[in-house]
VOSEVEX-215225 format. One record per residue (C-alpha): x, z, y; residue number from 1. Coordinates in Angstrom, 1 decimal. Each point is the difference from the previous one (the first is absolute). Layout:
{{X, Z, Y}, NUM} ...
***
This chain:
{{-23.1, 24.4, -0.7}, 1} {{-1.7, -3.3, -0.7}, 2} {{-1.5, -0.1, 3.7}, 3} {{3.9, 0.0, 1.3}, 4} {{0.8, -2.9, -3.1}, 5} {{-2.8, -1.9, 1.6}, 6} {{1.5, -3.0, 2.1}, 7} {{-1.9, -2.5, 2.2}, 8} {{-0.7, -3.6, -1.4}, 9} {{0.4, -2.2, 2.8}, 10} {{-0.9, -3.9, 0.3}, 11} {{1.6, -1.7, 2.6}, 12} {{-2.7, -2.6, 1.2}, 13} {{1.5, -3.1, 1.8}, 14} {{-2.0, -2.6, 1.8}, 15} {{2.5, -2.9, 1.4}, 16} {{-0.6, 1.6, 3.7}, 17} {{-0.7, 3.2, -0.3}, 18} {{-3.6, 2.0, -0.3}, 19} {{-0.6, -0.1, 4.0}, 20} {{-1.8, -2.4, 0.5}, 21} {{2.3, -1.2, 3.1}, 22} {{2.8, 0.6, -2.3}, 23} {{1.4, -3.5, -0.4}, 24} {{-0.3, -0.4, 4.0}, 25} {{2.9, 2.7, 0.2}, 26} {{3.0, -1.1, 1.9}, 27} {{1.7, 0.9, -3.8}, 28} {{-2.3, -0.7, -2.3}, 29} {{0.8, -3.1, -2.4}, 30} {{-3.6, -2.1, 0.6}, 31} {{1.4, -2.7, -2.6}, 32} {{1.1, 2.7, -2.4}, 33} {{-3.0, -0.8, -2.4}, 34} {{1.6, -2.7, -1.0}, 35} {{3.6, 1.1, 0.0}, 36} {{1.3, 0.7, -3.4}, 37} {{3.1, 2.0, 1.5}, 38} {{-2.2, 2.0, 2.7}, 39} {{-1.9, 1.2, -3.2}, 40} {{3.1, 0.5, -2.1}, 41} {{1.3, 2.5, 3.1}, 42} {{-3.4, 1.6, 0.2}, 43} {{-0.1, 0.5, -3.8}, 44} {{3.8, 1.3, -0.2}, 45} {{-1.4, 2.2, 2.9}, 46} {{-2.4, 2.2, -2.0}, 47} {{2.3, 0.0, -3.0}, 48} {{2.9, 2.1, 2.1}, 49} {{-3.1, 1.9, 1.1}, 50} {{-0.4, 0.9, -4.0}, 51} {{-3.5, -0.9, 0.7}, 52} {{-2.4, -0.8, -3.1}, 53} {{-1.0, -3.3, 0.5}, 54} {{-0.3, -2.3, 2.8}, 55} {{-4.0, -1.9, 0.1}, 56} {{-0.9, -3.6, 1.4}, 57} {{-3.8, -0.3, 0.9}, 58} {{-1.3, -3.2, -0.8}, 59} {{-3.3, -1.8, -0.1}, 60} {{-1.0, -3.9, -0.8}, 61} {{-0.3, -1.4, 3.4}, 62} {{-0.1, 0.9, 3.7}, 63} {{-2.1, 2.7, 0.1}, 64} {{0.3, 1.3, 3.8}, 65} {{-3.4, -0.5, 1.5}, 66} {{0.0, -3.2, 2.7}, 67} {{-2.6, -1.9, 2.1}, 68} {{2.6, -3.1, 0.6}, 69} {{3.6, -1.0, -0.8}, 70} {{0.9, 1.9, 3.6}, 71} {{-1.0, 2.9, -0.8}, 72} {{1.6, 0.0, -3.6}, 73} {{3.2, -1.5, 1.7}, 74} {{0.6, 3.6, 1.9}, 75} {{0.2, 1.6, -3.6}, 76} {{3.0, 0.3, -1.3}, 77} {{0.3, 0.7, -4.1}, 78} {{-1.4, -3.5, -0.8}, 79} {{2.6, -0.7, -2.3}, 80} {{2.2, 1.3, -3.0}, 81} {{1.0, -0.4, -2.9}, 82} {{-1.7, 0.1, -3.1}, 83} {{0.8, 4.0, -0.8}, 84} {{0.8, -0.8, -4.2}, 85} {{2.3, -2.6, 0.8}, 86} {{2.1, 1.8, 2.9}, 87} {{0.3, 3.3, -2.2}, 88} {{1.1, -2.4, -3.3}, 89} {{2.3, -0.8, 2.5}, 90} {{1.1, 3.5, 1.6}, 91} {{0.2, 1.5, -3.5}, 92} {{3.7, -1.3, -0.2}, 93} {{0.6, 1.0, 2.7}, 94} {{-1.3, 3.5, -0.6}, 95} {{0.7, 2.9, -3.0}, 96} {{-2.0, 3.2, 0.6}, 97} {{-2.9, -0.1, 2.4}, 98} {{-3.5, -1.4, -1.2}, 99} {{-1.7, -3.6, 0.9}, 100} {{-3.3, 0.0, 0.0}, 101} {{-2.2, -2.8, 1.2}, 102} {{-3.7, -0.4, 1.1}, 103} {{-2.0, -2.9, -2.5}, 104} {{-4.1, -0.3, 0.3}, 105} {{-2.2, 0.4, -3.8}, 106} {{-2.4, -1.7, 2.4}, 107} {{1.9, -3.6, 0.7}, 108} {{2.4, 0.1, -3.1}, 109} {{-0.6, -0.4, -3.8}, 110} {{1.6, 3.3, -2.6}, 111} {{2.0, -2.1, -1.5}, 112} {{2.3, -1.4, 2.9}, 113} {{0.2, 2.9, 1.5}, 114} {{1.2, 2.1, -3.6}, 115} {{2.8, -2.7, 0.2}, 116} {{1.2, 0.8, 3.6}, 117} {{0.1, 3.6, 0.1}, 118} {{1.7, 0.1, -3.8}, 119} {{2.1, -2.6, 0.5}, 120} {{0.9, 2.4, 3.8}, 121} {{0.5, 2.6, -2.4}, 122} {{2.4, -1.8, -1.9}, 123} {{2.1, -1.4, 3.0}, 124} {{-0.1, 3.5, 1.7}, 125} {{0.9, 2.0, -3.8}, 126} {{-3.0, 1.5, 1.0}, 127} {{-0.8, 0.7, 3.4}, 128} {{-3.2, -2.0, 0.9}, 129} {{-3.0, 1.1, 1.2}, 130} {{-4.0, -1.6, 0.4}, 131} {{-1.8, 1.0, 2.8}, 132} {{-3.1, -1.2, -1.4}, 133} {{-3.0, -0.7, 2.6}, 134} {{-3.5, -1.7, 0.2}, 135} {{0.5, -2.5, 3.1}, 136} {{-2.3, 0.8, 2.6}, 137} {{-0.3, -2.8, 2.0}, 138} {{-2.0, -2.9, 0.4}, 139} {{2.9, -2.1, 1.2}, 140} {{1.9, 0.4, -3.0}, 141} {{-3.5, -1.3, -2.2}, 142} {{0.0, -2.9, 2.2}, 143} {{3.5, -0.8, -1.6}, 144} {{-1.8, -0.2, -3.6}, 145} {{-3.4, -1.9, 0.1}, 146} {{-1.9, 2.8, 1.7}, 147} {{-1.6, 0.7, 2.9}, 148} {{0.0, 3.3, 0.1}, 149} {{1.7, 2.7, -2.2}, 150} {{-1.9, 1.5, -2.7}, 151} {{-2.1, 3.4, 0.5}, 152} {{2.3, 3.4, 0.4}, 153} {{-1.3, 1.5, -4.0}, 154} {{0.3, -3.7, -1.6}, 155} {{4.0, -0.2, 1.0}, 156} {{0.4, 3.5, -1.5}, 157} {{-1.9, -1.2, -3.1}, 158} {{2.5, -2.7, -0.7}, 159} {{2.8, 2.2, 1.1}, 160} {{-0.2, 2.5, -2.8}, 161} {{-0.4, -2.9, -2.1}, 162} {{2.8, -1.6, 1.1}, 163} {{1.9, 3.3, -1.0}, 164} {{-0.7, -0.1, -3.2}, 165} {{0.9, -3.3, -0.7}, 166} {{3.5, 0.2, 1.8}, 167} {{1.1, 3.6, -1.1}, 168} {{-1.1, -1.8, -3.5}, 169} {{2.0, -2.5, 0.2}, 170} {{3.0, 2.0, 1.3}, 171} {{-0.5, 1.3, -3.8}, 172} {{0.2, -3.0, -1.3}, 173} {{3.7, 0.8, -1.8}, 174} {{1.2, 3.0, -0.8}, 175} {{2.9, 1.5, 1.2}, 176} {{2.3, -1.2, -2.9}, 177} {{-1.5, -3.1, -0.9}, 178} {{2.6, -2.7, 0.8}, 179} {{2.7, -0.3, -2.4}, 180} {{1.6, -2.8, 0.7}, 181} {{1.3, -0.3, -3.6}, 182} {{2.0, -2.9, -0.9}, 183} {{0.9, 0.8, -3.3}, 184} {{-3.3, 0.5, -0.9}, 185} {{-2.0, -2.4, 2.4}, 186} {{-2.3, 2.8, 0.9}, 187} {{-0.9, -0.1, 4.1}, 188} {{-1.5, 2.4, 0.0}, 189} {{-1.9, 2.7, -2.3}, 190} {{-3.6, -1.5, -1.0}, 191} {{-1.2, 3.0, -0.3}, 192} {{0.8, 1.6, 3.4}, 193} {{-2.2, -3.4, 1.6}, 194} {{-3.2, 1.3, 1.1}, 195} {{-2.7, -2.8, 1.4}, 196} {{-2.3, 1.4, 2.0}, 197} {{-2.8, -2.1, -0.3}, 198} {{-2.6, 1.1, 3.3}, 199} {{-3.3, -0.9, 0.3}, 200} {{-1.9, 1.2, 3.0}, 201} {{-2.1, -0.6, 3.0}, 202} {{2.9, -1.7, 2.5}, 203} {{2.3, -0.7, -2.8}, 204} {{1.3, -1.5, -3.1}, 205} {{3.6, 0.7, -0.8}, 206} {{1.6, -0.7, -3.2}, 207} {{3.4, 0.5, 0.5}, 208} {{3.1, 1.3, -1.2}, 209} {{1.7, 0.1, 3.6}, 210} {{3.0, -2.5, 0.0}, 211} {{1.9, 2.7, 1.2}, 212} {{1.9, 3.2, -1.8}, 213} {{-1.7, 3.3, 0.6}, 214} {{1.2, 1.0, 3.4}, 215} {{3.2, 2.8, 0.0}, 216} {{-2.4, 2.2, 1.8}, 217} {{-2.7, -0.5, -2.6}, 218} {{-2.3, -0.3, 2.8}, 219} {{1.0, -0.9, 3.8}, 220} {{-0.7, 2.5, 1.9}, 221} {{-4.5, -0.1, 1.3}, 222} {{0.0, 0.6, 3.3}, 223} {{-3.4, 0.0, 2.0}, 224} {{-1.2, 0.0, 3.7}, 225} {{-4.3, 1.0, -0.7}, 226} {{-1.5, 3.2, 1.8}, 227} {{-3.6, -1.2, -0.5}, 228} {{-1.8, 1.8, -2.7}, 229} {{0.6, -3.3, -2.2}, 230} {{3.4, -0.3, 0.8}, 231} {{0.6, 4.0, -0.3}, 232} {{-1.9, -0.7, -3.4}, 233} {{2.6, -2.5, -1.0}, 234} {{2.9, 1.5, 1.2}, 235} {{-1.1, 3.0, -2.3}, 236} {{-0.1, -1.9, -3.0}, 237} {{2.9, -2.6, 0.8}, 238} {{2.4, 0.8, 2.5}, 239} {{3.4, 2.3, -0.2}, 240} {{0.6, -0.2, 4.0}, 241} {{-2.8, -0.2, 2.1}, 242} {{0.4, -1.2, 3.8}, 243} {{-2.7, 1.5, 1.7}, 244} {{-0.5, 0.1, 4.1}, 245} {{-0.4, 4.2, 1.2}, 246} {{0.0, 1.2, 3.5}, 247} {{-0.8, 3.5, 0.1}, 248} {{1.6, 3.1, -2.8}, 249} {{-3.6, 0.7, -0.7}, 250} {{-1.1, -3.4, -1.0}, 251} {{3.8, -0.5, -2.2}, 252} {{-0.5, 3.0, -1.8}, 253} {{-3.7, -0.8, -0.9}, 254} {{1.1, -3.3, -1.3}, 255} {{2.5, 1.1, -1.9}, 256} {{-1.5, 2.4, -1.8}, 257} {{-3.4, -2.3, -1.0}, 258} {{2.6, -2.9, -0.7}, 259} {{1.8, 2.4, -2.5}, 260} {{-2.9, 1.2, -1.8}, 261} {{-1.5, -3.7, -0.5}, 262} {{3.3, -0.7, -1.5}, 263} {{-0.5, 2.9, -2.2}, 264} {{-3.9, -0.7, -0.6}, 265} {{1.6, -3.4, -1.5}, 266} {{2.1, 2.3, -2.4}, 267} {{3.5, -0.9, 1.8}, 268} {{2.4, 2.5, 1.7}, 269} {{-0.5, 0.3, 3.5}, 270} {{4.0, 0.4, 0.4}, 271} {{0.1, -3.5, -1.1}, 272} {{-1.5, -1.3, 2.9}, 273} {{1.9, 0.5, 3.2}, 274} {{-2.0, -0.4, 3.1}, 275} {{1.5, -0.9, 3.5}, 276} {{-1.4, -0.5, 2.9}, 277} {{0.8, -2.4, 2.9}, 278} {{2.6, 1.2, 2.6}, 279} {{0.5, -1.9, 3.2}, 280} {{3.3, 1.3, 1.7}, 281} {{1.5, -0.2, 2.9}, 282} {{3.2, 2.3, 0.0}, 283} {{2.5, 0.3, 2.5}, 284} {{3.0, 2.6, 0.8}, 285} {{-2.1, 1.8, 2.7}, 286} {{-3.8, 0.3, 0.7}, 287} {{0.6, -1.9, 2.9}, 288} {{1.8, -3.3, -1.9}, 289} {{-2.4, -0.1, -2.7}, 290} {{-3.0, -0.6, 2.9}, 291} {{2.2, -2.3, 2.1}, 292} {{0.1, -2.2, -3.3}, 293} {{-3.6, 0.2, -0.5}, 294} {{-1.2, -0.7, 3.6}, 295} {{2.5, -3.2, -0.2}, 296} {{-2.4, -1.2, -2.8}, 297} {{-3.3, 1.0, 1.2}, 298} {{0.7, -1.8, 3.3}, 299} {{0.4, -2.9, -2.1}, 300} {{-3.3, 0.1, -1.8}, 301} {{-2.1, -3.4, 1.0}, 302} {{-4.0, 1.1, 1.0}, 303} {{-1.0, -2.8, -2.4}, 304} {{2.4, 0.6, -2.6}, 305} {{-1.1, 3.7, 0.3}, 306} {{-3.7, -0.7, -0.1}, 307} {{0.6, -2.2, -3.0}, 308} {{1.3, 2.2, -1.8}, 309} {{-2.1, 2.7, 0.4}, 310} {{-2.5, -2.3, -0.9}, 311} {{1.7, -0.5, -3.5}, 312} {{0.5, 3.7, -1.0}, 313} {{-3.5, 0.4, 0.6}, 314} {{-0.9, -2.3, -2.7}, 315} {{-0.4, -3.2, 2.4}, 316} {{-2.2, 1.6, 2.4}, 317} {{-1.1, -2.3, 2.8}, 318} {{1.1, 2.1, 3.1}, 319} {{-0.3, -2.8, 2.9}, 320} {{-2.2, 0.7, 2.4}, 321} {{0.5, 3.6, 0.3}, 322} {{1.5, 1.6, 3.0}, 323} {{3.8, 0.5, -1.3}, 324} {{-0.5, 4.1, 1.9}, 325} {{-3.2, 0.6, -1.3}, 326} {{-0.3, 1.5, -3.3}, 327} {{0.0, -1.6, -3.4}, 328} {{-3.0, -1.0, -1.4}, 329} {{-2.3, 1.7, -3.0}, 330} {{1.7, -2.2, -2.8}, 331} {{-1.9, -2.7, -2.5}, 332} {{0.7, 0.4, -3.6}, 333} {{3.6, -2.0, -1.0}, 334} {{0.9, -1.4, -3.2}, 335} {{3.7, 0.3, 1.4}, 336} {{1.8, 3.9, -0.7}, 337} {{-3.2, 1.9, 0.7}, 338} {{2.5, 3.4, 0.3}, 339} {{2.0, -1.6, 2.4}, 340} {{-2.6, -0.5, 1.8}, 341} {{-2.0, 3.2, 0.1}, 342} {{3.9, 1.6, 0.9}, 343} {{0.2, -2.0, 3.1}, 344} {{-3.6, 0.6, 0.9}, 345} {{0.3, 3.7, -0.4}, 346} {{3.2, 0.0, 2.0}, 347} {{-1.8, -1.7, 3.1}, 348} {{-2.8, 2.4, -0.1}, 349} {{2.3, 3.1, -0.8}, 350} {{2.4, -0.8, 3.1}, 351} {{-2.6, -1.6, 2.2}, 352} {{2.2, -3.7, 0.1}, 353} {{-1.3, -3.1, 1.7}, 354} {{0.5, -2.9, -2.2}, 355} {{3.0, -0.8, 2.6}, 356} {{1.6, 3.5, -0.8}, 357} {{-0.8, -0.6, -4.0}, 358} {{1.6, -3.4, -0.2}, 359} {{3.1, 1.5, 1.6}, 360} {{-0.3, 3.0, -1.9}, 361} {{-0.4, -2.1, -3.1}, 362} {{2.7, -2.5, 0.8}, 363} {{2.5, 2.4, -1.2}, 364} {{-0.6, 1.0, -3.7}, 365} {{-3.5, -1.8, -0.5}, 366} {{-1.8, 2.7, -0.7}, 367} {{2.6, 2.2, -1.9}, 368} {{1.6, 3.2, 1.0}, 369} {{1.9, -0.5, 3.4}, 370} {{3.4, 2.5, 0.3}, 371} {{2.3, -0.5, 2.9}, 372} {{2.8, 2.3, 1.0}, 373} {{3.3, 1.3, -1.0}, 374} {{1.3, 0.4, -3.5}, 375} {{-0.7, 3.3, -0.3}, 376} {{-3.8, -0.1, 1.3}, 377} {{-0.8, -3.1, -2.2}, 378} {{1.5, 1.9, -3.5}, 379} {{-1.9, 3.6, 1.1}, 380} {{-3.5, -2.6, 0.0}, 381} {{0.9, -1.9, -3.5}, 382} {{1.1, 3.1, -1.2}, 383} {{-3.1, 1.9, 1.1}, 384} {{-1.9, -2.4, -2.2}, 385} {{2.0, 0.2, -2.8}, 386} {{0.0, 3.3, -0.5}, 387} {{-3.4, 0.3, 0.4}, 388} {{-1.2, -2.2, -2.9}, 389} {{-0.6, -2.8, 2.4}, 390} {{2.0, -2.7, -1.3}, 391} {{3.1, -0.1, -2.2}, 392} {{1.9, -1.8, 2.2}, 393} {{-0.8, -3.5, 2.5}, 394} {{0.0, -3.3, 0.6}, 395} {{2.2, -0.3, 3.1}, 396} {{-1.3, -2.8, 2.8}, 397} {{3.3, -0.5, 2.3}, 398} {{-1.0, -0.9, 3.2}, 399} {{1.7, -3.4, 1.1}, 400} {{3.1, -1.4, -3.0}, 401} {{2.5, 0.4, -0.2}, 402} {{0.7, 2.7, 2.8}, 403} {{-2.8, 1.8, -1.4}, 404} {{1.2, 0.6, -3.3}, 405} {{3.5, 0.6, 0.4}, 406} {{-1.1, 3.3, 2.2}, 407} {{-1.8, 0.9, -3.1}, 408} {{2.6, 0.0, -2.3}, 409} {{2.8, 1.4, 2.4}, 410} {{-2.1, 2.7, 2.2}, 411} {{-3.4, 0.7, -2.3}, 412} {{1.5, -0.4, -3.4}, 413} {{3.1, 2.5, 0.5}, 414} {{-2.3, 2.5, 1.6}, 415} {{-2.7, 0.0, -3.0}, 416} {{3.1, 0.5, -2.4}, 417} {{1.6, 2.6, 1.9}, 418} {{-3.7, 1.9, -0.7}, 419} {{0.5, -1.0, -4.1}, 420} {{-3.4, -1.8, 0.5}, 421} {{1.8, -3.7, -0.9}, 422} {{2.5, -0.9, -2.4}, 423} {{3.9, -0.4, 0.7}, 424} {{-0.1, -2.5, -3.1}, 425} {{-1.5, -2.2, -1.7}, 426} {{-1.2, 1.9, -3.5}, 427} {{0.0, -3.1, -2.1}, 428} {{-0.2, -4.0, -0.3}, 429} {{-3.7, -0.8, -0.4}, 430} {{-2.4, 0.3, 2.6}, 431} {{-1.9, 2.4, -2.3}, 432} {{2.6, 2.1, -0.7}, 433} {{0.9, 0.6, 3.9}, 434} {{-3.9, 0.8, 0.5}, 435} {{-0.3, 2.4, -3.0}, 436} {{-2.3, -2.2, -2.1}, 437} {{-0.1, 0.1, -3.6}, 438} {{0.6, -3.8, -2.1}, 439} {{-3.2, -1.3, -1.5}, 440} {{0.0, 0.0, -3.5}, 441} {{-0.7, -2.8, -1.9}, 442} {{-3.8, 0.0, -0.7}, 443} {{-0.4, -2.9, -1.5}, 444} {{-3.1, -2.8, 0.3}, 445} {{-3.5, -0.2, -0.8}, 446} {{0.5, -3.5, -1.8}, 447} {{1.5, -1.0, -3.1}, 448} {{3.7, 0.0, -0.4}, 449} {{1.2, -3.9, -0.5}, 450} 
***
């Protein structure tokens, strides 16, 4: 009974372009659509009718594609977008049911701002933001804040889990009732529902109280991206959906089931964390359409461009030099996503790919789980997963936008609710109540209370 009650969570993930890496090269693909507040308003609308959960913007504080020269970097093409907080403030009017959810670093950013954002998100959105929170893992985005280089892989996570103390804190600040806006009396608010948090610790000093009203959600949403054993680690004691990056049933099923029982070594439920892996699709009405529309892109894909990027999922491996059909090199150490990185590797050396074959291999999902086909061959994989305890539900990667995700929603989405593996409507308003999460309660702060 509960198995056939259980429905996929799906993230629709939306890069300007696309995920291929050619994507914005496609004859009708939007290139300028990162900047394009309507392009994003259509894409957004998109994966609403497609009752998806939430729609996610990627982010990161500067340029972060690896380059030798401005030529090189010039063949790119998602330079530029918008800030992701300020384009969802601005989609959640235009928007009721499905969940925004935006990438911000606890590497580059202080607790405090980004408390402010995502409640005041919440607020805008009655309650449907999201923080995808990472540990930027680049040495070009250091360079935009007095560094050189970006601090060591275990010292980010050390002042990430600080960092989540001091913003769930401050997301306390008030409680729920607080504010009471009393004329007659002159009372504001409640004095005794203020709660000052007053941290002290080795990254941070935070007074507080949050200049905001406790968010409708309670919390936003955590969302996290980590497969390393610190980000698992985090995820585990932080994180209620996990993007994670799977290719084989074997591997998804073994992650999901050590995922689940860190969350419940950290005395949570494991149903309160909903993990979904990556899913780069290309669907089509016949087998044959849905590989005309990928060839189209992967004749598209620029050798440098290609190399570059392969270069970056690696962790900023230095791959000039080697012969593009030989194999790939052993691989240094990275402080970059050291499970990305070990994925790609193993997927070389498991199909016997040149580094040619893996850049154009890669140049699709980036690593992630690669489906191409029909409706009904795409929903027998994700469902194969699903059912085996391999994910509860995905972060979709359309292929080029906006083509790509309106054959989602009409050929892919339809099919997966034909099979009663995706809702037919939304189940509530708030982000959490569409995903099945339960409302923090109000735990109040360490520090004194005025």
């Amino acid at each position: 009974m509960s198995q056939q009650r259980r429905m996929m969570k799906l993230g629709a993930f939306l890069p300007a372009p696309g995920h291929h890496v050619a994507a914005w090269r496609h004859p009708h693909a939007r290139p300028d659509g990162g900047l394009d507040f309507d392009y994003y308003r259509g894409l957004v609308r998109t994966a609403e009718r497609g009752l998806f959960d939430m729609v996610f913007l990627s982010d990161g504080a500067g340029v972060r594609t690896k380059y030798r020269d401005a030529d090189e970097l010039s063949r790119q093409g998602r330079m530029v977008h918008f800030e992701p907080l300020t384009l969802l403030s601005a989609l959640a009017v235009h928007t009721t049911h499905i969940g925004l959810t935006a990438t911000a670093s606890t590497t580059y950013n202080e607790p405090f701002n980004v408390a402010r954002m995502f409640a005041s998100l919440d607020h805008l959105s009655a309650g449907r933001s999201g923080w995808n929170v990472v540990t930027s893992a680049t040495d070009a985005e250091a360079r935009n804040f007095n560094l050189d280089r970006q601090p060591d892989h275990a010292a980010r996570y050390r002042r990430a889990r600080e960092f989540m103390e001091v913003v769930t804190g401050l997301w306390d600040s008030w409680e729920d009732d607080a504010f009471l806006y009393d004329k007659v009396s002159g009372r504001f608010f409640d004095p005794d529902k203020l709660h000052i948090l007053g941290h002290r610790g080795e990254h941070f000093q935070v007074r507080g109280p949050l200049n905001v009203a406790r968010p409708p959600q309670g919390h936003p949403v955590i969302v996290q991206a980590g497969s390393s054993p610190d980000g698992q680690d985090f995820a585990a004691r932080w994180a209620e959906v996990v993007f994670t990056v799977q290719q084989t049933l074997d591997g998804a099923q073994t992650y999901y089931r050590g995922l689940k029982k860190q969350v419940a070594d950290y005395g949570r439920d494991p149903d309160e964390v909903k993990i979904l892996p990556g899913a780069f699709i290309v669907v089509g009405r016949t087998q044959a359409e849905a590989e005309d529309k990928y060839a189209t892109l992967q004749d598209l894909v620029d050798p440098v461009v290609g190399l570059g990027m392969l270069s970056y999922q690696l962790g900023m491996v230095d791959l000039a030099g080697y012969d593009l059909d030989g194999p790939l090199p052993e691989l240094p150490p990275t402080e970059g996503s050291t499970s990305k990185q070990q994925l790609i590797y193993e997927k070389a050396r498991r199909e016997g790919l040149t580094i040619r074959q893996l850049y154009l291999s890669v140049a699709a999902g980036r690593g992630h789980r690669f489906l191409l086909g029909t409706p009904e061959s795409i929903a027998d994989a994700l469902e194969e997963w699903f059912v085996a305890e391999a994910a509860d539900g995905f972060n979709i990667m359309p292929d080029y936008l906006p083509d790509g995700l309106d054959a989602i929603v009409e050929l892919l989405v339809p099919e997966l609710q034909r099979r009663g593996l995706m809702r037919t409507a939304y189940e509530g308003t708030t982000l959490r109540e569409n995903l099945g999460l339960r409302r923090p309660a109000f735990r109040g702060a360490a520090g004194v209370s005025s």
